[in-house]
SENUDO-429060 format. One record per residue (C-alpha): residue number from 0; residue in three letters; x, y, z. Coordinates in Angstrom, 3 decimals. Layout:
BEGIN
<node NUM, ALA, <X, Y, Z>>
...
This chain:
BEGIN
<node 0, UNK, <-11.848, -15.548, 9.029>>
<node 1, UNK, <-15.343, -16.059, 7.844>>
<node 2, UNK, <-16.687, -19.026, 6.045>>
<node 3, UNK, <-15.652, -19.788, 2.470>>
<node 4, UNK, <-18.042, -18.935, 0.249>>
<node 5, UNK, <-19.453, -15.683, 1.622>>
<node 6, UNK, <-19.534, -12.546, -0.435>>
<node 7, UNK, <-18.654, -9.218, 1.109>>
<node 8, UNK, <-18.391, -6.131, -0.183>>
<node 9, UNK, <-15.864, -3.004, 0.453>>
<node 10, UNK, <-17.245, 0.128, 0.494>>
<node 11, UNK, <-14.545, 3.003, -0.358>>
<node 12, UNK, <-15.324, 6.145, -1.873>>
<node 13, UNK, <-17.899, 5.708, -4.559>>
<node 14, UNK, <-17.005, 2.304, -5.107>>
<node 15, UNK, <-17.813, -1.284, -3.833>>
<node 16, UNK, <-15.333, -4.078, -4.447>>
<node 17, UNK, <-16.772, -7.551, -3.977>>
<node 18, UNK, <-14.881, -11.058, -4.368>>
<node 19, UNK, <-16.397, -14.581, -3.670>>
<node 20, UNK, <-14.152, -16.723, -1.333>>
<node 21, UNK, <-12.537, -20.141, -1.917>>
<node 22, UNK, <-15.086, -22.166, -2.313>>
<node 23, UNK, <-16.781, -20.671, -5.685>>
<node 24, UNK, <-20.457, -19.546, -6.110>>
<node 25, UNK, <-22.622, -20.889, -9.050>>
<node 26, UNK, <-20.987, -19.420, -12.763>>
<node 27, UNK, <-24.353, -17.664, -13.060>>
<node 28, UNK, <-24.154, -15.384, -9.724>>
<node 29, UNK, <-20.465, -14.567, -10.324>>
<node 30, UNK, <-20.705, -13.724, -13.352>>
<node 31, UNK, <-18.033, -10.625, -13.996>>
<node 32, UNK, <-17.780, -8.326, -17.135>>
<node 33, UNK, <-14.849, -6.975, -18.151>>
<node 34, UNK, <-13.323, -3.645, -19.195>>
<node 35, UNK, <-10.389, -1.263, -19.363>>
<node 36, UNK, <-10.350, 2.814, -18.959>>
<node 37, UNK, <-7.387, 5.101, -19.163>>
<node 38, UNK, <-6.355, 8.426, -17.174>>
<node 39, UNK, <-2.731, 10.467, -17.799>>
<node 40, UNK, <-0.006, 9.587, -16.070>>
<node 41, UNK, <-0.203, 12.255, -14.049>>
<node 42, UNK, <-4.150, 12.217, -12.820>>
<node 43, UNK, <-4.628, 11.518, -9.160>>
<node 44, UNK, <-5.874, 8.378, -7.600>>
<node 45, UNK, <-9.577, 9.851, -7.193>>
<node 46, UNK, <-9.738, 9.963, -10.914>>
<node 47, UNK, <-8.549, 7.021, -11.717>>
<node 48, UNK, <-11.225, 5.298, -9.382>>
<node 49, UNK, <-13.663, 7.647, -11.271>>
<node 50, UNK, <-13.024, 6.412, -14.486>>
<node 51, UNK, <-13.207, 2.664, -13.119>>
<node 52, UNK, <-16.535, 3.164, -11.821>>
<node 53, UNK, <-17.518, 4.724, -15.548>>
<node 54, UNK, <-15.800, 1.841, -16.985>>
<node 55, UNK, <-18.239, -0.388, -14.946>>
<node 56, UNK, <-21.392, 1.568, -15.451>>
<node 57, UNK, <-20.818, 0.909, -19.135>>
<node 58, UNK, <-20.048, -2.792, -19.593>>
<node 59, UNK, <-22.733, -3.714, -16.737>>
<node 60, UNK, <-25.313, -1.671, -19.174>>
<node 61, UNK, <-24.363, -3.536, -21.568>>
<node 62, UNK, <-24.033, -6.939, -20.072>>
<node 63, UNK, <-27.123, -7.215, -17.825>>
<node 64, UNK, <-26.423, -10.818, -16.041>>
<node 65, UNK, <-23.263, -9.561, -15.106>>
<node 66, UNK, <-23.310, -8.927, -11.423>>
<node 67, UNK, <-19.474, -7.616, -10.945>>
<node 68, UNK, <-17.140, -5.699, -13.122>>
<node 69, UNK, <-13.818, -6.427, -13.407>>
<node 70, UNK, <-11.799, -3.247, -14.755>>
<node 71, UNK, <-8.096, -2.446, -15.407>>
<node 72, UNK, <-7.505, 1.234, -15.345>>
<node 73, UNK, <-4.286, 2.103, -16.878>>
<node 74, UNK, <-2.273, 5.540, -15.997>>
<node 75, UNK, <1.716, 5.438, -18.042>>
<node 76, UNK, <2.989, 2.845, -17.450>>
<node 77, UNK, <1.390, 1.056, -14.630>>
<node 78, UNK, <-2.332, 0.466, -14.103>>
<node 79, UNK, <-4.766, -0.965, -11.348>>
<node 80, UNK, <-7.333, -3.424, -11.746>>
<node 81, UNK, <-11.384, -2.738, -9.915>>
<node 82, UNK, <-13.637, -5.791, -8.808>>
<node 83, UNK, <-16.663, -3.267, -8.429>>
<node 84, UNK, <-20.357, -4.446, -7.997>>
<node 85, UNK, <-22.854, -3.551, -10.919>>
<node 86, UNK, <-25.956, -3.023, -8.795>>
<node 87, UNK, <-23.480, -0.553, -6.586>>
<node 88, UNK, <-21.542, 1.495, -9.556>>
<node 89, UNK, <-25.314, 1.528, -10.727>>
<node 90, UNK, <-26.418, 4.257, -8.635>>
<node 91, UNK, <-23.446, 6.400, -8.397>>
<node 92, UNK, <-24.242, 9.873, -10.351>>
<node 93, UNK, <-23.084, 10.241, -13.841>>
<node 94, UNK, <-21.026, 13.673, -12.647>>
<node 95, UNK, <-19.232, 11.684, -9.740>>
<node 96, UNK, <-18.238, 9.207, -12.397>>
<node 97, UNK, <-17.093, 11.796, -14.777>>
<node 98, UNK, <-14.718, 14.082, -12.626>>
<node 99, UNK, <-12.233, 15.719, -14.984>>
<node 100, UNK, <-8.945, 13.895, -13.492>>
<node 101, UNK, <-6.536, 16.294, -11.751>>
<node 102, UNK, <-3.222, 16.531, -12.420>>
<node 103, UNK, <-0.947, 15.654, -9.068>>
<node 104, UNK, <2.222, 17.335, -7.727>>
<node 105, UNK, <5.064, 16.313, -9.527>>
<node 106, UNK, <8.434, 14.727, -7.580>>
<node 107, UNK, <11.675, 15.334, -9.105>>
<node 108, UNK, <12.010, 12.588, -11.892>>
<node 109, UNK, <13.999, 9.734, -11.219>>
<node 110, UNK, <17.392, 8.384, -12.561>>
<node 111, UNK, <16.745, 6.030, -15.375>>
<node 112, UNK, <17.451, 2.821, -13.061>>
<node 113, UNK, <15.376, 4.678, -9.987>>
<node 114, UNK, <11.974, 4.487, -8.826>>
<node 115, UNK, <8.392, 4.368, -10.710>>
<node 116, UNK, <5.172, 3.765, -9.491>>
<node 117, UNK, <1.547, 5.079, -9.333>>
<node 118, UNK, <2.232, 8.240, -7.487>>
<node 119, UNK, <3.946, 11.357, -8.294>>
<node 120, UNK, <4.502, 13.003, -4.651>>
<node 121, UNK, <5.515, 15.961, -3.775>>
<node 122, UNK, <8.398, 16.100, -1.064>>
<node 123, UNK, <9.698, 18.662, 0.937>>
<node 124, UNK, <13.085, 20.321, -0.361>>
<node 125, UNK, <15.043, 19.418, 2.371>>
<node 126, UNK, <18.211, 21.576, 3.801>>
<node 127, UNK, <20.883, 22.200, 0.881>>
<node 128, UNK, <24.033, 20.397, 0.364>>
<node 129, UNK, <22.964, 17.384, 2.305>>
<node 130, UNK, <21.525, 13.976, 2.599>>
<node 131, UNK, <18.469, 14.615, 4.750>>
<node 132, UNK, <15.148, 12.817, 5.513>>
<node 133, UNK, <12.602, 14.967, 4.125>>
<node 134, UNK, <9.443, 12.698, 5.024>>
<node 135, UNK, <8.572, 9.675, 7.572>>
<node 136, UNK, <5.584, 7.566, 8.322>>
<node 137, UNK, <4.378, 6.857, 11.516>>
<node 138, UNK, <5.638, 3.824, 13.749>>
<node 139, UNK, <4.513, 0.320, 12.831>>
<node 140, UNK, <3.273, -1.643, 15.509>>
<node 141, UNK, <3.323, -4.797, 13.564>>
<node 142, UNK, <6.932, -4.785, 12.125>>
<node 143, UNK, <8.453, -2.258, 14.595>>
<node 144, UNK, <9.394, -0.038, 10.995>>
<node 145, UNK, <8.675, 3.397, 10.199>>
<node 146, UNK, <8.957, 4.424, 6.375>>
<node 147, UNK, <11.609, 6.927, 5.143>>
<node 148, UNK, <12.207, 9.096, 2.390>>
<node 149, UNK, <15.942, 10.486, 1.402>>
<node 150, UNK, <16.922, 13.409, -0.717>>
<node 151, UNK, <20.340, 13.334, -1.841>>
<node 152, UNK, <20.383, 17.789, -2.518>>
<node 153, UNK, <24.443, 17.156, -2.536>>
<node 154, UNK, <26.309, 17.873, -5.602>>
<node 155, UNK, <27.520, 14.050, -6.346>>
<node 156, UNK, <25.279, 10.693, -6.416>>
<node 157, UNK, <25.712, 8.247, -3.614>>
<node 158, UNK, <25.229, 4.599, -2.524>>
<node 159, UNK, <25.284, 2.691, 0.420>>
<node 160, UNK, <23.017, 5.589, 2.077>>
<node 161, UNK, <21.580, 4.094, 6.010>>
<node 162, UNK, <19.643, 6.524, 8.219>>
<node 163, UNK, <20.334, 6.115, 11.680>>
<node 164, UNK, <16.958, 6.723, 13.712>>
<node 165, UNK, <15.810, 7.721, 17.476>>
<node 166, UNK, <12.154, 6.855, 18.616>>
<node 167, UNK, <10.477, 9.584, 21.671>>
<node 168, UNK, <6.401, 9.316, 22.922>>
<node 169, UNK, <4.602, 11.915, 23.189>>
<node 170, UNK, <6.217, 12.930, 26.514>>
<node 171, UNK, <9.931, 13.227, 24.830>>
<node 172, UNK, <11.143, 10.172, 26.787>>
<node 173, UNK, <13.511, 8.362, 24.438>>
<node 174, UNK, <11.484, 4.478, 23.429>>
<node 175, UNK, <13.302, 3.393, 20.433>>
<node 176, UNK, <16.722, 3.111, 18.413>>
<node 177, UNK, <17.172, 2.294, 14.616>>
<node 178, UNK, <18.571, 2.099, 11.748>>
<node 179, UNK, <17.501, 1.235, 8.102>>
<node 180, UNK, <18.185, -2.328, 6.206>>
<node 181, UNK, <19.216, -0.459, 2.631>>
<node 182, UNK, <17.514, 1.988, 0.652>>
<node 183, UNK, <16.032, 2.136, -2.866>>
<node 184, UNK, <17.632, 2.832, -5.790>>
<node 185, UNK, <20.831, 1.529, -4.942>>
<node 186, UNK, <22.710, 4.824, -5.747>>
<node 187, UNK, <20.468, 8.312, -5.643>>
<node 188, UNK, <21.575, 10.791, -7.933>>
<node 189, UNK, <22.079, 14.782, -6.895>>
<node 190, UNK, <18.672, 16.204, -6.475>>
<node 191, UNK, <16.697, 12.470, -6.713>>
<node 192, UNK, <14.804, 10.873, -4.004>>
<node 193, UNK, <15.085, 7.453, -1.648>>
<node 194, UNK, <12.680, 4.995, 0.010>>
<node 195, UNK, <13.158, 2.805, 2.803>>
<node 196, UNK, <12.866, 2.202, 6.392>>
<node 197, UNK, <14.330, 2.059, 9.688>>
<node 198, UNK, <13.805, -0.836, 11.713>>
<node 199, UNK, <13.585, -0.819, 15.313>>
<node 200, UNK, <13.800, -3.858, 17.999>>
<node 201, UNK, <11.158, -2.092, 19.974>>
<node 202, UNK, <9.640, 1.113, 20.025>>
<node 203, UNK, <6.323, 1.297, 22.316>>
<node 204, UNK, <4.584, 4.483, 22.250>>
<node 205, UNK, <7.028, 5.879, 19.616>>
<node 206, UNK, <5.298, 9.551, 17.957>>
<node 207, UNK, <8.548, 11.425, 17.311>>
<node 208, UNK, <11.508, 10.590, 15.459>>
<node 209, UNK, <15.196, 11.873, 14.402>>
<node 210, UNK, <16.956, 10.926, 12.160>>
<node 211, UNK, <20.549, 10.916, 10.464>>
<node 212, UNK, <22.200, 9.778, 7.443>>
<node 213, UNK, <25.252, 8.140, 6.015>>
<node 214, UNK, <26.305, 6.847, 2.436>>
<node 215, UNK, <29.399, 6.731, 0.109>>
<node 216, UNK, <30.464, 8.394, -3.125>>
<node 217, UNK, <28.552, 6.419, -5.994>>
<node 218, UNK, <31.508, 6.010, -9.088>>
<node 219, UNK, <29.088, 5.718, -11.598>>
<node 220, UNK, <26.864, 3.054, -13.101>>
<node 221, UNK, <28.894, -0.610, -13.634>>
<node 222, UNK, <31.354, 0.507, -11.030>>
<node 223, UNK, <29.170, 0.582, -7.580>>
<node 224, UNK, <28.754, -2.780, -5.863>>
<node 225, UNK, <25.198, -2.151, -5.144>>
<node 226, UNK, <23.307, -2.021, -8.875>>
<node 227, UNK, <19.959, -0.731, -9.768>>
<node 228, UNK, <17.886, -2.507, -11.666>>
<node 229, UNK, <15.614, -1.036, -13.755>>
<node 230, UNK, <11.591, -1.988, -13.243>>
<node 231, UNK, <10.210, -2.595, -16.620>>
<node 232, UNK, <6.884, -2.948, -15.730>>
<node 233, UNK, <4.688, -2.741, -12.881>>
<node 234, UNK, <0.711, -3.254, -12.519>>
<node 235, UNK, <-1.253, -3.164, -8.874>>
<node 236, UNK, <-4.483, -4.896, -8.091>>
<node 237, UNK, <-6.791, -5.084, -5.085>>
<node 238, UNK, <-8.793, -7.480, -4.071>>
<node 239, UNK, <-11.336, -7.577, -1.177>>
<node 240, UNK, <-10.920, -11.347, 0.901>>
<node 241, UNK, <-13.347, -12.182, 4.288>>
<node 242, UNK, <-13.690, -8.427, 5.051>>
<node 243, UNK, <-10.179, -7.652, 4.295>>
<node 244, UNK, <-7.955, -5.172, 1.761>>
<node 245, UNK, <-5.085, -7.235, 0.147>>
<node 246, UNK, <-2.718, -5.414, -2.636>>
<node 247, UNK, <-0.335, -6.467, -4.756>>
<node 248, UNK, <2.222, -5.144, -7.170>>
<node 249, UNK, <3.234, -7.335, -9.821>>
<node 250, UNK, <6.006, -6.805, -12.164>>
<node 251, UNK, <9.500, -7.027, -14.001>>
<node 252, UNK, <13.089, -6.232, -13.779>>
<node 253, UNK, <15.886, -5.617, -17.016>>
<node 254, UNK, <19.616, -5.929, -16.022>>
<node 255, UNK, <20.794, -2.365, -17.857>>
<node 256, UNK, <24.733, -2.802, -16.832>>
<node 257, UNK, <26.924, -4.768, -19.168>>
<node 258, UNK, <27.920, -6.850, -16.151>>
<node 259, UNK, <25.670, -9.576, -14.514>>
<node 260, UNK, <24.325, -8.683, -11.488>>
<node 261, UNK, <23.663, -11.372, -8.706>>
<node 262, UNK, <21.199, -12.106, -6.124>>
<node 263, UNK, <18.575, -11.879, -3.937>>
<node 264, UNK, <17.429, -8.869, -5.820>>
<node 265, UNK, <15.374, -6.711, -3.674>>
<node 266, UNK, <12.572, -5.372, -4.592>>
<node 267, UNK, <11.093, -2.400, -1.748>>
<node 268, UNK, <7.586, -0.410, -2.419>>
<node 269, UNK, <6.364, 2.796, -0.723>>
<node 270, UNK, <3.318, 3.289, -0.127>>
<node 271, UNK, <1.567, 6.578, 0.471>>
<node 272, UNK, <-1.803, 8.083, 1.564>>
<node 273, UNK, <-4.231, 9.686, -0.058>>
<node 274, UNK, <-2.173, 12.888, 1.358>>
<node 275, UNK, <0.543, 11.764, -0.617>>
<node 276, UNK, <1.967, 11.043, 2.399>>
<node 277, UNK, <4.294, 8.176, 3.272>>
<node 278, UNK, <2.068, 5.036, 5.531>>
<node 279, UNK, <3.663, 1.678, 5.052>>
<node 280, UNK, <6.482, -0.560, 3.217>>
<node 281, UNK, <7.072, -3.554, 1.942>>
<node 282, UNK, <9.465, -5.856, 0.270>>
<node 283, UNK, <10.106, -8.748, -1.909>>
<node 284, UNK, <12.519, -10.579, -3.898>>
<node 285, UNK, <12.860, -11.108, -7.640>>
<node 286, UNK, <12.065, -14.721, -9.199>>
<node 287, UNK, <15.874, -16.278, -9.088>>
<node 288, UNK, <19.456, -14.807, -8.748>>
<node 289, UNK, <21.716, -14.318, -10.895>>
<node 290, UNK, <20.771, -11.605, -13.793>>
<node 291, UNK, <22.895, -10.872, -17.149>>
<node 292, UNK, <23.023, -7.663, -18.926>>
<node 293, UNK, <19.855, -6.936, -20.569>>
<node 294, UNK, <18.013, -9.954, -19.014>>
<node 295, UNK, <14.625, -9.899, -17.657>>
<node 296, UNK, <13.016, -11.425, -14.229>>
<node 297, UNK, <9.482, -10.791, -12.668>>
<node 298, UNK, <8.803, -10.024, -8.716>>
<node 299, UNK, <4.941, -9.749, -7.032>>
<node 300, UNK, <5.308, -7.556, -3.779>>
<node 301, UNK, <1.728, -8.457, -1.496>>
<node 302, UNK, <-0.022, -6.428, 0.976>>
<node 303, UNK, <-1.596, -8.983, 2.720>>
<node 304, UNK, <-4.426, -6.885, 4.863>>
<node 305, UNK, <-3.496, -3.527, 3.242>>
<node 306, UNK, <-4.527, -1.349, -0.134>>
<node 307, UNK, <-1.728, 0.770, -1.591>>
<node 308, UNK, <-3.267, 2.216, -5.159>>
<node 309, UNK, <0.299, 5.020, -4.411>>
<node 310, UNK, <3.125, 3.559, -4.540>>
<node 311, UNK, <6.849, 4.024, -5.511>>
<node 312, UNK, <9.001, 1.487, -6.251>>
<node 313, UNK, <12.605, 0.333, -6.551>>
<node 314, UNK, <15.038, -2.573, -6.833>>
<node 315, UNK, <18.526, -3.365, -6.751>>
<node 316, UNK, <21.287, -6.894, -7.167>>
<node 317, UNK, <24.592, -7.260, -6.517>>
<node 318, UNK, <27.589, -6.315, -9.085>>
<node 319, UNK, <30.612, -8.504, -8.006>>
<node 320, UNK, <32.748, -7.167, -10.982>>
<node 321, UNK, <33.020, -4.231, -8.606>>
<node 322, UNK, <34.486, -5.381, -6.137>>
């Protein structure tokens, strides 16, 4: 880690993001403007980081001691906030800034209690009639995980849904055995999509996988121990820390059953590359336990040394009057 203090810039794309370190410079060098843009809910993550860097051009014309621009660029309902530098946003051309957003591939929409997020993916269809992983990430070295993605194309939601997983190098020899720690949403309606992992003690070398499912007849909203929750809000920012990426996902949670749902309420993001592609997860926990109906609680999900602009997102309590 490099000594507080020192500013250091990302480069990505067209755009710089800069941050100052714990200890502070002078109020006069870090000075920041600030500024919002908007894109449809549906552009793609290129043109939302186009219409930040516009967004920046304009307020650091306008505010010339200004030597970073701080911008929130909001797409539906989630957004992502820009630190970008003013003398770097400066010389990018006006047409690079002003790329018509494109609209992205559209996933099959969610249940009302499902998952949300910045990214609108398109999966593969999967075989009929069955619970089958359509898409994986590659093996995590770090947290011995590799990210999953369900499609429930049976006839009938379901809950409780674990994939079972086997880990092979690139020679076929068998490394690694897994299984997942819970998907999101809770229950996945006929048609609808999962997320989730599958955790392995150890899988060195791993670069195949197979995998298999399992779950249970879902009875219906209020009835299935394991309860959605449904994410009211959601907003991602990035900031750039000693030569490092950190995201994070802040947001809320409303209790939509009639019964109170109890804790720890997990909260589990997805995030996906710029191929749409699934990379990484990561989880959290809501703020407190117990939830009644209609009430409201707040999570933040962080990165730590990764950026994840794409991103789905679910969460789920407990429902004891089920039992």
């Amino acid at each position: 880690m490099g000594p507080k203090g020192v500013r250091r810039c990302l480069v990505a794309l067209v755009l710089s993001a800069c941050v100052v370190g714990a200890a502070a410079l002078p109020a006069a060098a870090a000075s920041t403007a600030s500024g919002t843009a908007q894109v449809p809910a549906d552009s793609t993550i290129a043109a939302g980081r186009a219409a930040a860097v516009k967004a920046a051009q304009d307020v650091c014309a306008k505010n010339k001691k200004a030597r970073t621009a701080r911008i929130t660029v909001t797409a539906g309902d989630s957004s992502v906030t820009y630190t970008l530098t003013c003398a770097k946003v400066a010389k990018v051309p006006a047409a690079t800034s002003g790329t018509t957003p494109q609209a992205a591939p559209q996933a099959p929409q969610p249940s009302a209690t499902g998952l949300v997020g910045s990214a609108t993916p398109s999966f593969p269809a999967g075989a009929k009639n069955q619970l089958v992983v359509v898409a994986n990430g590659p093996y995590s070295d770090r947290d011995n995980t590799v990210p999953v993605v369900v499609r429930n194309n049976t006839s009938r939601a379901v809950t409780n849904v674990e994939v079972q997983g086997s880990a092979r190098d690139a020679n076929g020899t068998l490394v690694g055995s897994g299984s997942s720690q819970g998907l999101e949403p809770a229950a996945i309606q006929a048609g609808d999509i999962g997320i989730g992992y599958v955790y392995f003690s150890n899988a060195p070398g791993a670069a195949k996988f197979e995998f298999t499912t399992s779950s249970e007849p879902s009875k219906g909203p209020g009835n299935d121990y394991a309860a959605g929750v449904q994410i009211s809000e959601h907003n991602y920012s990035e900031q750039e820390r000693y030569g490092t990426v950190t995201g994070q996902i802040v947001g809320s949670v409303v209790n939509p059953l009639k019964a109170t749902l109890s804790g720890p309420m997990r909260v589990l993001a997805l995030c996906l590359d710029a191929n749409g592609n699934p990379s990484s997860t990561v989880i959290g926990f809501t703020e407190g336990n117990d939830l009644v109906a209609n009430a409201t609680t707040t999570f933040s999900l962080d990165f730590y040394d990764k950026s994840c602009p794409s991103y789905l997102v679910g969460a789920s309590g407990y429902n004891h009057a089920a039992l």
